[in-house]
C-alpha positions as CSV (number, residue, x, y, z in Angstrom):
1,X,103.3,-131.4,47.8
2,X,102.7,-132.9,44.4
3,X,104.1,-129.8,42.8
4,X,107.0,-130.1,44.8
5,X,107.8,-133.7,43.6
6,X,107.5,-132.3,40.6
7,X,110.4,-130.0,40.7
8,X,112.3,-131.9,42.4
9,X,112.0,-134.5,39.8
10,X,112.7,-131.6,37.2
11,X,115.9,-130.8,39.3
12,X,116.9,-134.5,39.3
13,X,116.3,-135.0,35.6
14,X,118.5,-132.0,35.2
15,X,121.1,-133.0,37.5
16,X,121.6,-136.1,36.2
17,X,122.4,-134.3,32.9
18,X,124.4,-132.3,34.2
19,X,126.6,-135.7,35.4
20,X,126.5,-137.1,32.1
21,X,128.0,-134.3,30.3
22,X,130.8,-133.8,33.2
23,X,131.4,-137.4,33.0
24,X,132.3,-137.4,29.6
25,X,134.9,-134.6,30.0
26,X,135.9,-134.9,33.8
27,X,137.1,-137.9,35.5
28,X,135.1,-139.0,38.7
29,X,137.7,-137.3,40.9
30,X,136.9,-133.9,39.9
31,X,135.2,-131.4,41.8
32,X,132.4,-130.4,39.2
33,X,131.3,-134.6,39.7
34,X,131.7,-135.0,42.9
35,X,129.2,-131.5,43.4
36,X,126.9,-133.3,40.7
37,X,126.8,-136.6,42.6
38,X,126.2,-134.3,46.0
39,X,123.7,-132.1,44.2
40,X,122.0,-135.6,43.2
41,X,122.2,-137.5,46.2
42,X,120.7,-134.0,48.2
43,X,117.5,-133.6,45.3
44,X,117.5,-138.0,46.4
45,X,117.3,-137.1,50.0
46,X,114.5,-134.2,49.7
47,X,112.4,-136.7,47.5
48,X,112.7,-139.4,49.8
49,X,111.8,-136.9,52.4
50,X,108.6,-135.9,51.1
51,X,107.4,-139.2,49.9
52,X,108.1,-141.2,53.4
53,X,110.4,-143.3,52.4
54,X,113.3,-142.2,53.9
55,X,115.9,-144.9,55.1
56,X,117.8,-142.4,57.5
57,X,117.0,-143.2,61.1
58,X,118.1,-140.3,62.5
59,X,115.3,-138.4,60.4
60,X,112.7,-137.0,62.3
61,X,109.5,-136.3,61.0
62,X,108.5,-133.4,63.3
63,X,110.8,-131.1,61.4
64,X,109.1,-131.3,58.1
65,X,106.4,-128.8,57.2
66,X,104.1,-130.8,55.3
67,X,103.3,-134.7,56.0
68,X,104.4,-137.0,53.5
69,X,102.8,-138.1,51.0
70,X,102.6,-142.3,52.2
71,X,100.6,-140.3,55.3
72,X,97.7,-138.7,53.0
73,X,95.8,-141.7,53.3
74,X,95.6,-142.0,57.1
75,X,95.0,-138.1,57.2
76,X,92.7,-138.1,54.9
77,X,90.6,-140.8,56.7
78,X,91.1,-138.9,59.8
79,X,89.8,-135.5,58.3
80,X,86.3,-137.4,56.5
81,X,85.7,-138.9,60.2
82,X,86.3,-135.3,61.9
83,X,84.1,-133.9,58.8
84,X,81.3,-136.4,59.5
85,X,81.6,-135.7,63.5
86,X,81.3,-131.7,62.8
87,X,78.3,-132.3,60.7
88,X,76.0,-134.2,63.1
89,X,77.2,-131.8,66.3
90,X,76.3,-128.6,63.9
91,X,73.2,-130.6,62.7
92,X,72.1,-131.4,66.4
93,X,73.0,-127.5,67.4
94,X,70.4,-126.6,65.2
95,X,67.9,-129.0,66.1
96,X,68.5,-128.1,69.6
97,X,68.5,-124.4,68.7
98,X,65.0,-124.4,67.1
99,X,63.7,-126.5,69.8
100,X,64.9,-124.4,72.8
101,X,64.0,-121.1,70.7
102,X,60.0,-122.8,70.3
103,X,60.2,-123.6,74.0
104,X,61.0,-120.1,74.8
105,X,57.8,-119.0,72.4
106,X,55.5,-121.6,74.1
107,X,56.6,-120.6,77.7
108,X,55.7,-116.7,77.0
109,X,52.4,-118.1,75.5
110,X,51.4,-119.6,78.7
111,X,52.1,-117.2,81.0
112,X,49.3,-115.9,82.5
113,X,48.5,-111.8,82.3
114,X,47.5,-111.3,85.6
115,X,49.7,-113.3,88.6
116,X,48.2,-114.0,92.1
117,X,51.4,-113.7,94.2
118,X,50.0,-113.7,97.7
119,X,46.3,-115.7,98.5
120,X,43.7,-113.7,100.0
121,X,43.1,-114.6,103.8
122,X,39.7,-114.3,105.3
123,X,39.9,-111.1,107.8
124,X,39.5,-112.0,111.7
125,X,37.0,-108.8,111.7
126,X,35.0,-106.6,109.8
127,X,37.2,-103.3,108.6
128,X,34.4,-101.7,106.2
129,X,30.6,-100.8,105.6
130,X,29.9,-100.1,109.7
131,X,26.0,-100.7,109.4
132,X,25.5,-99.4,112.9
133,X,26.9,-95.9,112.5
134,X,24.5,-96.3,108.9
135,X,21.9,-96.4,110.6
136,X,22.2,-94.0,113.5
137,X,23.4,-91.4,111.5
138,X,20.5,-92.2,108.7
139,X,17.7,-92.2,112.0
140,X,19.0,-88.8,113.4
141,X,19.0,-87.4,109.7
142,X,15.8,-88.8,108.8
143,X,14.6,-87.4,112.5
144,X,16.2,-84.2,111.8
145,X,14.5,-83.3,108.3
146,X,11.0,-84.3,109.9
147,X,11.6,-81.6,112.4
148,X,12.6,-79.1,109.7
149,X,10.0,-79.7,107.8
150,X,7.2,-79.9,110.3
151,X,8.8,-76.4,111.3
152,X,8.5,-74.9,107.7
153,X,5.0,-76.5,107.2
154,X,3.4,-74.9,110.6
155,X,5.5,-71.3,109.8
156,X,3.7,-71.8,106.3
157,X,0.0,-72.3,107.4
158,X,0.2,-69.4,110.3
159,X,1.7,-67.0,108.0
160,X,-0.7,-63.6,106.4
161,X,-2.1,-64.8,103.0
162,X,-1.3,-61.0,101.9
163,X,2.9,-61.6,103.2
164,X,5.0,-60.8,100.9
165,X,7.4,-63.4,101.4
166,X,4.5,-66.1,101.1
167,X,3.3,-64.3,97.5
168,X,6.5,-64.5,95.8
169,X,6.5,-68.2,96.7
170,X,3.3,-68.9,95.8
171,X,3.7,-67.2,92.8
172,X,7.3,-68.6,91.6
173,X,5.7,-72.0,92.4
174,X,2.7,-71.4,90.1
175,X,5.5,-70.1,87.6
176,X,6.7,-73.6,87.8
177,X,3.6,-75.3,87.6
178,X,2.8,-73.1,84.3
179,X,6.0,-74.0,82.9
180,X,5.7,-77.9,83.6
181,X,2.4,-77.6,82.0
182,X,4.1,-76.2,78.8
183,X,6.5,-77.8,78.6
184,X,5.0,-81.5,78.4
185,X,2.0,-80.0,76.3
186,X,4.8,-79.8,73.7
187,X,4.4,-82.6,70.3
188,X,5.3,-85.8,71.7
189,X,6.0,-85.0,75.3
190,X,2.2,-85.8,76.3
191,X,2.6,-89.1,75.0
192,X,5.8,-89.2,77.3
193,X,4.1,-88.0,80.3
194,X,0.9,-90.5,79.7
195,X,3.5,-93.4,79.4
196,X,4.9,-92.8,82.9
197,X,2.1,-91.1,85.1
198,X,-0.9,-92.3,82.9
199,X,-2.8,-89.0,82.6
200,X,-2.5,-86.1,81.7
201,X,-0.5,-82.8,82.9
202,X,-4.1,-80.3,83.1
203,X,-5.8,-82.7,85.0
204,X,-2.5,-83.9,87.4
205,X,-2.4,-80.0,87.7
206,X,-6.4,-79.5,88.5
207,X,-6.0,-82.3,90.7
208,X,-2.8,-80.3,92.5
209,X,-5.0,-76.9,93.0
């Protein structure tokens, strides 16, 4: 705008120069001074225009591109006011920001890993662990092994000494015995043995024959 009034003034200067010079050769009647004056009182008009000071009533403001310069003042108080307002509201968006972004954080912190979603109810009756079937089924076991092996015993003692079938057990369960007998007589092991039966394995074994 101030560039503006700048050329227009230029223009006016110009045109006014213009008149002078015509003036001295042309009458005021002639068409070259009556354009100058028209030329002049236009350039008038436009400056008027964009300083605010125009006298015309019937000039409305609304047309002009750019406010006048005798409104810069009131615009410029009005834009400061609307800067001020857009600085606190974009200063309390970030405050509000950071504090809903820190909430967010704190609520993940405190959730818990593990979520009870339904309470446990005490059961009306028992579902599991049927102790009576335990120990029916454990009495006829226990009842049934004590038959077997009463059997197996008796079969044992009435059977021939010279029976094969009693030989090769007697003899894979003195193959046994040897072997035990080895085997903790090794470094170390009778120290092992004597820590948890407290003697030794020749005389557990003399003791056994």
């Amino acid at each position: 705008m101030v560039e503006s009034g700048l050329k227009l003034q230029d223009q006016m200067i110009a045109a006014y120069t213009e008149l002078a010079g015509l003036r001295q050769i042309y009458s005021e009647d002639n068409v070259r001074v009556r354009a100058a004056h028209a030329r002049i009182a236009e350039l008038q008009r436009q400056m008027d225009k964009a300083m605010g000071s125009s006298e015309d009533p019937g000039l409305d403001a609304s047309h002009t591109s750019y406010p006048s310069i005798s409104e810069l003042p009131a615009l410029g108080l009005t834009y400061y006011d609307l800067d001020r307002k857009m600085r606190v509201e974009e200063l309390l968006w970030e405050t509000l920001t950071k504090q809903y972004e820190s909430a967010k954080v704190q609520e993940a912190k405190e959730i818990p890993t593990v979520r009870v979603l339904d309470a446990a109810n005490v059961p009306q009756r028992k579902s599991s662990a049927a102790r009576r079937s335990i120990m029916l089924l454990g009495t006829m076991l226990s009842l049934f092994v004590a038959c077997i092996s009463v059997f197996v015993m008796n079969t044992w003692e009435e059977m021939d000494p010279q029976d094969e079938r009693k030989m090769l057990v007697t003899e894979i369960v003195n193959s046994t015995q040897n072997f035990l007998v080895w085997f903790w007589s090794l470094p170390g092991m009778s120290w092992v043995y004597r820590r948890f039966k407290g003697s030794t394995p020749q005389s557990d074994v003399g003791n056994t024959s």
